[in-house]
MIKEKE-534501 format. One record per residue (C-alpha): residue number from 0; x, y, z. Coordinates in nm, 3 decimals. Layout:
N
NUM / X / Y / Z
...
end
This chain:
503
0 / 11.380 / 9.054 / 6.400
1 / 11.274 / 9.094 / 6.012
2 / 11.640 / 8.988 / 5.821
3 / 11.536 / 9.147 / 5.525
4 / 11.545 / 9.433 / 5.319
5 / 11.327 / 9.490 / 4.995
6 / 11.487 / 9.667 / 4.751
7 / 11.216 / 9.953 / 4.682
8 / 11.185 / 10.287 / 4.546
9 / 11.232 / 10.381 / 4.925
10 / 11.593 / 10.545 / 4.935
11 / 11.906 / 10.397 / 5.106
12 / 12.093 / 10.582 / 5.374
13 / 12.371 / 10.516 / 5.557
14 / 12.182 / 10.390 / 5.877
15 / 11.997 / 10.120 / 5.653
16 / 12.328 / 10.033 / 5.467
17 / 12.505 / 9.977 / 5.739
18 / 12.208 / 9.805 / 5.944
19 / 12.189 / 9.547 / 5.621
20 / 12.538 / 9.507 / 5.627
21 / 12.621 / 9.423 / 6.014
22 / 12.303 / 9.222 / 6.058
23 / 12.372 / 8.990 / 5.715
24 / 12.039 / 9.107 / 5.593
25 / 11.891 / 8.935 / 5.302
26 / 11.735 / 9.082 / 4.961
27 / 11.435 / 9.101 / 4.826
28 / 11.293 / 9.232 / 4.573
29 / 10.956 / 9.481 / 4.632
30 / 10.659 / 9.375 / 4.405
31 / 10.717 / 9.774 / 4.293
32 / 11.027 / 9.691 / 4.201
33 / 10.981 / 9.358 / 4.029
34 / 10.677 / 9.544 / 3.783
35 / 10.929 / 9.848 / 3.713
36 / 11.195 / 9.626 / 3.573
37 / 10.992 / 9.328 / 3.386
38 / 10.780 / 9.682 / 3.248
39 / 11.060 / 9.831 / 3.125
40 / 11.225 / 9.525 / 2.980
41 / 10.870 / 9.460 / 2.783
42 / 10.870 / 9.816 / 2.670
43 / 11.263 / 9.743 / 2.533
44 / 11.179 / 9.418 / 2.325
45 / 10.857 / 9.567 / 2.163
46 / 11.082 / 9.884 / 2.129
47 / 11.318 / 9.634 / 1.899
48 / 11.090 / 9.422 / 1.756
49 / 10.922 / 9.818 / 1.568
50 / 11.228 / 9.993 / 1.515
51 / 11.444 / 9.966 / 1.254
52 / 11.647 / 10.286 / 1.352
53 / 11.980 / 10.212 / 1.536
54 / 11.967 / 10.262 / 1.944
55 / 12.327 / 10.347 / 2.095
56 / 12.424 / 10.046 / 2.312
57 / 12.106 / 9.809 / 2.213
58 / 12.169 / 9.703 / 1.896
59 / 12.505 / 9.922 / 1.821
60 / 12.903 / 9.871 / 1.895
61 / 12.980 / 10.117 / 2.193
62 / 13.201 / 10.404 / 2.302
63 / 13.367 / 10.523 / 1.946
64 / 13.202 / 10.231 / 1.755
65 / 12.865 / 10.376 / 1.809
66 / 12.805 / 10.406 / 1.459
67 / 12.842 / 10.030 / 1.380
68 / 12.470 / 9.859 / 1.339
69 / 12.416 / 9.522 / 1.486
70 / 12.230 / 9.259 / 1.349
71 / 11.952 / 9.136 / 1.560
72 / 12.090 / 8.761 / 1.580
73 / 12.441 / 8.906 / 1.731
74 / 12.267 / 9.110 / 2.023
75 / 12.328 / 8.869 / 2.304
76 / 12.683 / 8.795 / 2.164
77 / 12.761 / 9.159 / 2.165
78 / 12.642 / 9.185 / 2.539
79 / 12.877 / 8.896 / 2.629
80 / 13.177 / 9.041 / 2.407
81 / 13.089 / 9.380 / 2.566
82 / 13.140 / 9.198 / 2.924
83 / 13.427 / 9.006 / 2.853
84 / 13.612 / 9.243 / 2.656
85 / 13.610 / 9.502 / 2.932
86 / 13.731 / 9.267 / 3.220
87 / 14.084 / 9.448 / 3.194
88 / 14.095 / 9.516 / 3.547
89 / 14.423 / 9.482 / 3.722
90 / 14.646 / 9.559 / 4.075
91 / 14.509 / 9.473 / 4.408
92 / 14.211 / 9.261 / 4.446
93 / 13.872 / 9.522 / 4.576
94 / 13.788 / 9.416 / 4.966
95 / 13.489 / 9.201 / 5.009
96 / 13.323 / 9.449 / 5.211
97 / 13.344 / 9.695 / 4.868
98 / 13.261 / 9.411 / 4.663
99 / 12.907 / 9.353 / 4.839
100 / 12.842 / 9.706 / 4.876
101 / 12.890 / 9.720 / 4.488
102 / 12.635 / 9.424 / 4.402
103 / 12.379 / 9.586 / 4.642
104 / 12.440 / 9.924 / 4.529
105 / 12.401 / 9.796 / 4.110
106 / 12.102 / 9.573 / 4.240
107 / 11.943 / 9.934 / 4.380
108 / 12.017 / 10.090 / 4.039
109 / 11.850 / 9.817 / 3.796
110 / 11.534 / 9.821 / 4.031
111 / 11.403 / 10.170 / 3.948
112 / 11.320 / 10.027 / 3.594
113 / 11.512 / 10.238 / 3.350
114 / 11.783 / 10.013 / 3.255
115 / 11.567 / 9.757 / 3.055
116 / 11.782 / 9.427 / 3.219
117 / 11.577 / 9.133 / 3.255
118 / 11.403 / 9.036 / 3.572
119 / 11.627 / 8.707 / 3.602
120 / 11.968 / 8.910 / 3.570
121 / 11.874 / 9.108 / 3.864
122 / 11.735 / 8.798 / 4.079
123 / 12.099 / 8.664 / 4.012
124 / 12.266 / 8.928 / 4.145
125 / 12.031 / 8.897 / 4.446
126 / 12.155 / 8.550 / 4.510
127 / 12.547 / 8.640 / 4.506
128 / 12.420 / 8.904 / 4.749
129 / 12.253 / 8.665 / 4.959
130 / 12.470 / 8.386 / 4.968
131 / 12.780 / 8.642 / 5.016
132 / 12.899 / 8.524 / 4.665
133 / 13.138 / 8.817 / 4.595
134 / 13.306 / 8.847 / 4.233
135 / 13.667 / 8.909 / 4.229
136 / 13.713 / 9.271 / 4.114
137 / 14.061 / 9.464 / 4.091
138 / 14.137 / 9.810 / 4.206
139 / 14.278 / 9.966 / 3.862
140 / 14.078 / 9.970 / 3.520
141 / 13.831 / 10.228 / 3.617
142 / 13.822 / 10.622 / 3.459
143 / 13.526 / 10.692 / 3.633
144 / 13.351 / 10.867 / 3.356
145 / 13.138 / 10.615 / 3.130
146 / 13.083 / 10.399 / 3.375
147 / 13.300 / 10.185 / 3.593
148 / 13.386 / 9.974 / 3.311
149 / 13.628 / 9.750 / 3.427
150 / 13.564 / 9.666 / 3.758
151 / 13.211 / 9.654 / 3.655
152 / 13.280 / 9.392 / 3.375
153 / 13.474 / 9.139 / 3.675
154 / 13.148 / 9.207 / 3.889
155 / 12.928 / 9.092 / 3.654
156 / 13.109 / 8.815 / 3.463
157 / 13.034 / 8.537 / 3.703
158 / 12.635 / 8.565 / 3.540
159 / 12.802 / 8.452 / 3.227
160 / 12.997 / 8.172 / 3.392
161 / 13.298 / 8.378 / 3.372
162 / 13.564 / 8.503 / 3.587
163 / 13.606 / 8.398 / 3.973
164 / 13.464 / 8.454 / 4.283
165 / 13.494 / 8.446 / 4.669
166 / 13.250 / 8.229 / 4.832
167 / 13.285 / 8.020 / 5.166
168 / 13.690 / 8.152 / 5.206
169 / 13.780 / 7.998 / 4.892
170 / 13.859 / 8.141 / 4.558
171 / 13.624 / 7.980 / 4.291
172 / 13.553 / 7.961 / 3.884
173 / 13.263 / 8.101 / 3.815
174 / 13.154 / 7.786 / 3.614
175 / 13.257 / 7.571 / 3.934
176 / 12.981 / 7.794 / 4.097
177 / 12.727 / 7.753 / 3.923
178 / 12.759 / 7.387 / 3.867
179 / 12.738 / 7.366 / 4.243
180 / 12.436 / 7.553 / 4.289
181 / 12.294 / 7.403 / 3.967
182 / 12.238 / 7.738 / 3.760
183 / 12.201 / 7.808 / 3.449
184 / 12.434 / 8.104 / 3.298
185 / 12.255 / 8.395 / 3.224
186 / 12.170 / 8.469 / 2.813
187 / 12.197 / 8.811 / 2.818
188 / 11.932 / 9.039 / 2.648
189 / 11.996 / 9.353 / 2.434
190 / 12.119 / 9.623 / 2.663
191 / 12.221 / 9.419 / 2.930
192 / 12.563 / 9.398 / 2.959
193 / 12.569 / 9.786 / 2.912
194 / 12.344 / 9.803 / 3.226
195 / 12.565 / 9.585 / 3.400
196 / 12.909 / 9.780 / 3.332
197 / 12.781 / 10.182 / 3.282
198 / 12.708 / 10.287 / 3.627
199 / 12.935 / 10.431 / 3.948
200 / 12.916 / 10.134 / 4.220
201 / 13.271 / 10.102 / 4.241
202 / 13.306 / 10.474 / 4.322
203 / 12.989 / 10.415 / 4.505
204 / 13.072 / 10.113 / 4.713
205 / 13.390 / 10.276 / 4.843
206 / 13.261 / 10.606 / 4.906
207 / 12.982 / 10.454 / 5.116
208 / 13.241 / 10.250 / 5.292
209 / 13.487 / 10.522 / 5.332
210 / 13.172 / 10.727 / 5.489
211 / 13.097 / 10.441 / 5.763
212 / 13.455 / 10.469 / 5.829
213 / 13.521 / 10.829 / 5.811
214 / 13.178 / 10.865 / 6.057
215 / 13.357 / 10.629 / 6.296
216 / 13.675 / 10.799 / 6.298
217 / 13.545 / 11.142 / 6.323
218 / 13.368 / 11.027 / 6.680
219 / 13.698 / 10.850 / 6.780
220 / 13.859 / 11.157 / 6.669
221 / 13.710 / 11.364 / 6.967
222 / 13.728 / 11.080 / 7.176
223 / 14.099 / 11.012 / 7.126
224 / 14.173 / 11.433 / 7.130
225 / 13.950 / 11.451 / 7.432
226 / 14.169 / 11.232 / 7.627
227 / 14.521 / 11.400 / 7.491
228 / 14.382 / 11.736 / 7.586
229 / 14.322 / 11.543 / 7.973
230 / 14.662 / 11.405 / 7.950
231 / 14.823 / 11.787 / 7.844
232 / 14.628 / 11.911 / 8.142
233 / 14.441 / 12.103 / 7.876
234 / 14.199 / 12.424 / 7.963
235 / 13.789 / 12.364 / 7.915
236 / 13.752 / 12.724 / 7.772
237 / 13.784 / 12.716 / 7.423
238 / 13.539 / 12.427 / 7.418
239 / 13.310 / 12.715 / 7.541
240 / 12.924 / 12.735 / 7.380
241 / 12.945 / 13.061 / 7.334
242 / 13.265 / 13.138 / 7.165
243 / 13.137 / 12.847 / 6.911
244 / 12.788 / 13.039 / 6.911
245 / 12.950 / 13.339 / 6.709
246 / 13.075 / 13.113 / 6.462
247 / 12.826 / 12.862 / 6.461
248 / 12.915 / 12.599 / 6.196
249 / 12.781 / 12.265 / 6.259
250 / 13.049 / 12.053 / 6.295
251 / 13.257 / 12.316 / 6.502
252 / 12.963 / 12.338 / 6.745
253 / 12.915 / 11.952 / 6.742
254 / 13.275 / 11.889 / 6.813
255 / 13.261 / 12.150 / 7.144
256 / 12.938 / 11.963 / 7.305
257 / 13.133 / 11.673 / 7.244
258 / 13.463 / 11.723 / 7.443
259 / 13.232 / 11.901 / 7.703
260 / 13.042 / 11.572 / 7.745
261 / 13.339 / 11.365 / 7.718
262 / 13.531 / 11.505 / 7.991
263 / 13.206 / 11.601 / 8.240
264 / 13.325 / 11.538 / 8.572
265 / 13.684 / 11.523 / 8.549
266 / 13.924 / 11.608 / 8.786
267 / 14.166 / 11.714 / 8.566
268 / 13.988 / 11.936 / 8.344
269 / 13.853 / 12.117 / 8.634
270 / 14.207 / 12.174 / 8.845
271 / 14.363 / 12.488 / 8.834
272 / 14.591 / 12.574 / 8.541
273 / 14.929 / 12.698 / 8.564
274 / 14.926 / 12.816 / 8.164
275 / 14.697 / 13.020 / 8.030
276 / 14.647 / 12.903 / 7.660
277 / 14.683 / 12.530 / 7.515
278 / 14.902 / 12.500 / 7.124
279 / 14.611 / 12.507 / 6.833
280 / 14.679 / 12.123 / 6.841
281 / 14.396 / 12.090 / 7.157
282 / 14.282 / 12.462 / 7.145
283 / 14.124 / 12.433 / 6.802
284 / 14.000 / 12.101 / 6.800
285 / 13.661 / 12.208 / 6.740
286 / 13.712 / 12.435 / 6.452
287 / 13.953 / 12.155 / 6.264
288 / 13.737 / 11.845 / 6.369
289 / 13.421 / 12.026 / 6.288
290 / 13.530 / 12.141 / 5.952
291 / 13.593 / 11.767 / 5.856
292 / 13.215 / 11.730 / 6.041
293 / 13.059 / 11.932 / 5.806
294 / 13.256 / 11.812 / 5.454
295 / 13.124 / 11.445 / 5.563
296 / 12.809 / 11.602 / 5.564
297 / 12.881 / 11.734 / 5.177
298 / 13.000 / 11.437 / 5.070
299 / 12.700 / 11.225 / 5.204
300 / 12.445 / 11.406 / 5.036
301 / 12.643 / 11.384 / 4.709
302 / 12.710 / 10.993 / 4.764
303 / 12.324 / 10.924 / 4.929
304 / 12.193 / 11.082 / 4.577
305 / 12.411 / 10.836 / 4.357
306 / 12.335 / 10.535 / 4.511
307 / 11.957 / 10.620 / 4.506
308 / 12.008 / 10.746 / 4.086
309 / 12.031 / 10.514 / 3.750
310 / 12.376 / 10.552 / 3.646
311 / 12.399 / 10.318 / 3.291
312 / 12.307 / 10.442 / 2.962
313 / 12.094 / 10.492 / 2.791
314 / 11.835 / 10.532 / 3.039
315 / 11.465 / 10.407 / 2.869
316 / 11.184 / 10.566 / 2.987
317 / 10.898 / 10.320 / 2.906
318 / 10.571 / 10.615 / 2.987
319 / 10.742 / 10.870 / 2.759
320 / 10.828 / 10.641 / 2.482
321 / 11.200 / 10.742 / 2.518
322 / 11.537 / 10.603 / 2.523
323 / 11.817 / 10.856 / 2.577
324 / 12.183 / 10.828 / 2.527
325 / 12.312 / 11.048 / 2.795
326 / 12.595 / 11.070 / 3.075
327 / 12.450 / 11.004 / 3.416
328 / 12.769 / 10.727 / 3.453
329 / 13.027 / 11.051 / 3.447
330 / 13.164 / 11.021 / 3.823
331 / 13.271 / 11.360 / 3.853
332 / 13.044 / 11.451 / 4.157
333 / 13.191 / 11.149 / 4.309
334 / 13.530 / 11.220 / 4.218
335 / 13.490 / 11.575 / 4.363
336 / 13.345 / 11.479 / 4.675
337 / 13.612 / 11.193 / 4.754
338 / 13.899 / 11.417 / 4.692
339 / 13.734 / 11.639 / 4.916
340 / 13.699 / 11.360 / 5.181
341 / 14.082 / 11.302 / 5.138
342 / 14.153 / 11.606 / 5.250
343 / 13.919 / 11.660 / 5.540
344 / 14.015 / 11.293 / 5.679
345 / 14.368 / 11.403 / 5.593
346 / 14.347 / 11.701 / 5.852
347 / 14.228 / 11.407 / 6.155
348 / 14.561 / 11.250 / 6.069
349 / 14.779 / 11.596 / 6.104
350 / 14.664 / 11.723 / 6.363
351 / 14.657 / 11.373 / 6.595
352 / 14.955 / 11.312 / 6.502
353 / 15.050 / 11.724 / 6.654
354 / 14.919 / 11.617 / 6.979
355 / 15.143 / 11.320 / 6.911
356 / 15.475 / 11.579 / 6.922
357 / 15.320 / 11.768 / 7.221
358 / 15.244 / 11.495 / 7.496
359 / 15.619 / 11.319 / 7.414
360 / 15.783 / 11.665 / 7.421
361 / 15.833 / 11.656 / 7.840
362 / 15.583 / 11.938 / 7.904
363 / 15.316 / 12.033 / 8.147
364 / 15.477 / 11.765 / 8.397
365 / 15.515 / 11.501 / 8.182
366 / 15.833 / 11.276 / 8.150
367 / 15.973 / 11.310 / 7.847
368 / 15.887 / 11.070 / 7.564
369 / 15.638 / 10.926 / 7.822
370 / 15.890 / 10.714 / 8.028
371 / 16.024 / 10.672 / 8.355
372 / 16.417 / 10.723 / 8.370
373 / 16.414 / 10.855 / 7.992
374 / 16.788 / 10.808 / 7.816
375 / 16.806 / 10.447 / 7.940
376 / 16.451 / 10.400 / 7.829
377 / 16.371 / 10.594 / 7.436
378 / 15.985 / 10.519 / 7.555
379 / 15.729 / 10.701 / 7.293
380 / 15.980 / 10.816 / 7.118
381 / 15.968 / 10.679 / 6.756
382 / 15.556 / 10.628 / 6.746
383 / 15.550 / 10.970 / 6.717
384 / 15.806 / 10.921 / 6.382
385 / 15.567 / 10.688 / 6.278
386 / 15.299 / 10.914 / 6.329
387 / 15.443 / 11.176 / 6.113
388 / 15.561 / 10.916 / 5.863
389 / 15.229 / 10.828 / 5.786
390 / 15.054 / 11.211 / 5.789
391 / 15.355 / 11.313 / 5.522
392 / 15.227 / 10.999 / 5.308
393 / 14.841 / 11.109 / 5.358
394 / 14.928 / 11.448 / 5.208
395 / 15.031 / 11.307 / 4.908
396 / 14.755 / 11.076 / 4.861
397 / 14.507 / 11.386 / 4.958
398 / 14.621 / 11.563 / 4.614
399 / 14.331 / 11.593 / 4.387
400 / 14.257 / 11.269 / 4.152
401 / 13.994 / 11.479 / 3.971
402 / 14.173 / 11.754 / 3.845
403 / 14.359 / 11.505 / 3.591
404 / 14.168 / 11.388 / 3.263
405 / 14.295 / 11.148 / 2.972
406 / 14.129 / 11.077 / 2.660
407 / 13.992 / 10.784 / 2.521
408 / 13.802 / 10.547 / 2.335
409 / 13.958 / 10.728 / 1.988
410 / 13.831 / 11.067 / 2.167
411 / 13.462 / 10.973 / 2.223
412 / 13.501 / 10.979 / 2.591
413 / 13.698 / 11.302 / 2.593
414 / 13.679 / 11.401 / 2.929
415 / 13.686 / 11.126 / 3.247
416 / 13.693 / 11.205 / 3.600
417 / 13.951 / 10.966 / 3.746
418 / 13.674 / 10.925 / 4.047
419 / 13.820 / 10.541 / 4.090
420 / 14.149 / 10.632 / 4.194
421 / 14.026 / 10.883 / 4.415
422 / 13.847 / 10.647 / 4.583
423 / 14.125 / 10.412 / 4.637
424 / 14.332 / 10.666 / 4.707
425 / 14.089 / 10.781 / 5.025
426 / 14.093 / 10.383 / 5.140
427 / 14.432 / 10.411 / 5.199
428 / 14.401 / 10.694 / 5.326
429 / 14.149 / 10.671 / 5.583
430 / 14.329 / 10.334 / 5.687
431 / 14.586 / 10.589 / 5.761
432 / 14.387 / 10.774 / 5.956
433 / 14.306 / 10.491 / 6.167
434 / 14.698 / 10.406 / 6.243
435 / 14.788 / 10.720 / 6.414
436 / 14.464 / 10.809 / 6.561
437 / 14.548 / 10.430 / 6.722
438 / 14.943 / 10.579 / 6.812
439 / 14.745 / 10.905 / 6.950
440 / 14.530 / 10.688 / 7.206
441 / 14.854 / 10.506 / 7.283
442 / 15.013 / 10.785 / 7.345
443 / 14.716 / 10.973 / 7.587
444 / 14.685 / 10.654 / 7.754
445 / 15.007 / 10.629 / 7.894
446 / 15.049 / 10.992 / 7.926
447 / 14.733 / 11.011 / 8.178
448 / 14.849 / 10.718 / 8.363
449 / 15.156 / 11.056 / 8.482
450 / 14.823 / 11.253 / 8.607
451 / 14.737 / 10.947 / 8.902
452 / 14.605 / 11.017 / 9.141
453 / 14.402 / 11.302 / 8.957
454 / 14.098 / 11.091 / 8.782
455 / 13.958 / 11.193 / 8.445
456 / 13.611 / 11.179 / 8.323
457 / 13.421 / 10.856 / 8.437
458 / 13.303 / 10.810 / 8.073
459 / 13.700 / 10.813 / 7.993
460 / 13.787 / 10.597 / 8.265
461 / 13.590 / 10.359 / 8.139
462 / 13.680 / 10.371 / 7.800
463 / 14.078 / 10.359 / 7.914
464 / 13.995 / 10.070 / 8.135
465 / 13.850 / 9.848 / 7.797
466 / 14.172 / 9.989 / 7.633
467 / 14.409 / 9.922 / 7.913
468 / 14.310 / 9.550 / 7.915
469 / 14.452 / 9.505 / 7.584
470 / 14.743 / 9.781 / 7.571
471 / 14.839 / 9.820 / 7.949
472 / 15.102 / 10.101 / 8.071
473 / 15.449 / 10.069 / 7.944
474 / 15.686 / 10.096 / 8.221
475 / 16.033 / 10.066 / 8.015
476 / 16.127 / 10.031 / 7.657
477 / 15.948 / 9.679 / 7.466
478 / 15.857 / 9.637 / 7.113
479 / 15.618 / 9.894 / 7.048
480 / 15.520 / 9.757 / 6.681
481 / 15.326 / 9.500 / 6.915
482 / 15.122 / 9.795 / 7.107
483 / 15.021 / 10.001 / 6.842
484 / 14.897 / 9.724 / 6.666
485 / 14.706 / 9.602 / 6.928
486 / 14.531 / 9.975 / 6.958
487 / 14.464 / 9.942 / 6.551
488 / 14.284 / 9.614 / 6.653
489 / 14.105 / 9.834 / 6.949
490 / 14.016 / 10.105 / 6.738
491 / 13.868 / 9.859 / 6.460
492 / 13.677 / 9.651 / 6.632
493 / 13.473 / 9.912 / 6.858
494 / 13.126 / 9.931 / 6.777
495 / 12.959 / 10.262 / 6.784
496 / 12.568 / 10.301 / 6.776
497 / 12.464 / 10.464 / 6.452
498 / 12.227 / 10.752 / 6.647
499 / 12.596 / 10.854 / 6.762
500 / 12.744 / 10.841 / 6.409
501 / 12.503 / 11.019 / 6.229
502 / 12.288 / 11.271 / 6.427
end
């Protein structure tokens, strides 16, 4: 199996991120890639060694001080002041799994050869890559407009011998690091250090993660709902191809074909019903599920165009003889399409955690609260409060991050699109997700166990049996804390093929 990936003009997608991801692929650069960037950086140091003029962020101060000429003996100096000056990141430490995701994502970016680093400050970043050297970077510093300054500055000081670093479970000084591996710090070059810290990746790298896990839950979703709606002794109609036909959006007619395959062959969906409707909670589980379907879709294609973009500034375009100050680091598409994730992943959470309140509510032949000889035994009781404890908390976080703006840098950067905290903001979130669709499958498991001897699907059987193994039936009251986090465990380590994820 070929373990590596060349970075290329050839665009990312999810399937390739997360294939280089789960298989610990190494880095490479393409030869295309290597000739764009050591082109561009030629073009940059004849572009200096002519012009007299002042270029904004080559041989200027930055944000508000771009009026303020640099001399050209201070140019690597200002790169490093740049970079150290803007390490004002603070809170929570970023997840490793973000933290790679943002060096390969800012590797992609530099490789298309309009950024004007050097080839060796690129190579670097290769190696932290490879070696799964991963800068500490903090959740908070970031206004997603020019750039993602801060977090940007902690992800890139360890090429100065600066800041720390996670390698080998240990927490490490950068200088420590490189005197282990024997390197030499980089000296960086005019524009450099604005390269390094303009650019999304930390709205990118969490997006992209939040996507993988959003994809995930969205299958589990119907999974999960599929077996409530077995467990309610739920009706096959509205999961109809025709009624889904005459409103054909995507996601609502992918959700239908799935709960039709999931429960092909079951006993229960196929007995005769004493009701004649099902709450909106299982009825509409195609039109809620699908409409979170099809904003995943939206906010792939916004993300799956940013991570395949240059994002610093300026951008210098060697063939044209141009270098342009611009804004291509504003995350507002990102911060737009993340809020909008929020509250599509939001909806997973509210309405699992409805079909929650229905299969403990002693209906349809089921014990109430899901236990034998209820009263002595409070059973499912309080999951179901900690279900709707966590939905109320999701609705707050799902209020729009990028509908707020503050000013600064002395007014310069007038208008920012707070796309950082809306992605942090949609990690907790989707983690969130994760914890009651987990109480939900706790909950339908031990509800169907009431349907015996009536079998379900044999795909759900099967499924249930893997699940059962770690969270088996509760017959009277225990420590539930226990259970549910076992089913978080389930949940999070179940691999999914990624033809499943993303057709």
């Amino acid at each position: 199996m070929n373990n590596i990936h060349y970075i290329s003009s050839n665009p990312l997608d999810l399937a390739t991120i997360q294939s280089i991801i789960l298989e610990e692929k190494q880095l490479e650069l393409s030869n295309e890639a290597i000739d764009k960037i050591e082109n561009c950086r030629a073009y940059l140091d004849d572009k200096l060694k002519a012009e007299t003029q002042p270029i904004y962020g080559i041989n200027t101060g930055f944000g508000s001080l771009y009026n303020v000429k640099i001399s050209k003996d201070n140019l690597t100096k200002l790169q490093e002041n740049l970079m150290m000056s803007h390490a004002c990141g603070t809170g929570d430490v970023v997840p490793n799994q973000v933290v790679k995701l943002m060096l390969l994502l800012k590797i992609q970016s530099l490789s298309y050869g309009h950024s004007g680093v050097q080839l060796q400050t690129v190579q670097r970043l290769i190696a932290f890559f490879n070696h799964n050297i991963l800068p500490i970077v903090y959740t908070q510093g970031s206004l997603g407009a020019s750039g993602d300054l801060a977090p940007l500055a902690h992800l890139s000081l360890p090429l100065i011998g600066k800041g720390k670093v996670w390698y080998k479970d240990a927490i490490l000084d950068a200088e420590d690091l490189n005197t282990f591996f024997k390197w030499d710090v980089i000296k960086l070059q005019s524009k450099e250090g604005l390269a390094l810290l303009n650019g999304t990746q930390f709205m990118s790298a969490y997006g992209i993660y939040l996507l993988l896990k959003s994809y995930k839950l969205s299958y589990l979703a119907d999974l999960i709902g599929s077996i409530s709606l077995e467990a309610f002794d739920g009706r096959i109609e509205p999961f109809d191809e025709l009624i889904h036909l005459v409103r054909p959006h995507n996601g609502q007619l992918k959700t239908a074909e799935r709960i039709r395959a999931f429960v092909e062959g079951s006993e229960i969906i196929q007995q005769e019903k004493q009701h004649v409707q099902d709450p909106y909670s299982f009825r509409c589980i195609p039109q809620v599920h699908g409409a979170t379907k099809d904003t995943l879709a939206f906010v792939e294609k916004t993300f799956i165009t940013e991570i395949n973009s240059v994002t610093d500034n300026p951008n210098i375009f060697a063939k044209e003889d141009k270098i342009i100050s611009g804004g291509n680091f504003h995350g507002q598409p990102l911060a737009l399409a993340l809020d909008y994730l929020k509250i599509a992943m939001s909806e997973l959470g509210n309405i699992s955690e409805r079909r929650v309140f229905q299969l403990v509510s002693g209906l349809r032949g089921l014990p109430a609260f899901l236990v034998d000889n209820p009263g002595l035994n409070s059973g499912f009781m309080i999951p179901q409060y900690t279900a709707a404890s966590i939905v109320s908390a999701n609705k707050q976080l799902a209020s729009p991050a990028s509908i707020d703006s503050i000013v600064s840098s002395n007014g310069q950067e007038d208008h920012v699109s707070m796309g950082a905290n809306a992605a942090t903001q949609a990690y907790s979130l989707i983690h969130n997700v994760e914890r009651v669709l987990a109480i939900e499958l706790f909950n339908a498991s031990q509800a169907l166990c009431f349907r015996l001897p009536l079998q379900s699907s044999s795909f759900i059987e099967s499924f249930l049996q893997s699940y059962r193994v770690e969270v088996p039936f509760v017959k009277e009251d225990e420590v539930l804390h226990d259970d549910i986090e076992a089913s978080i465990i389930f949940i999070k380590h179940l691999e999914i093929d990624s033809e499943v994820l993303f057709d």
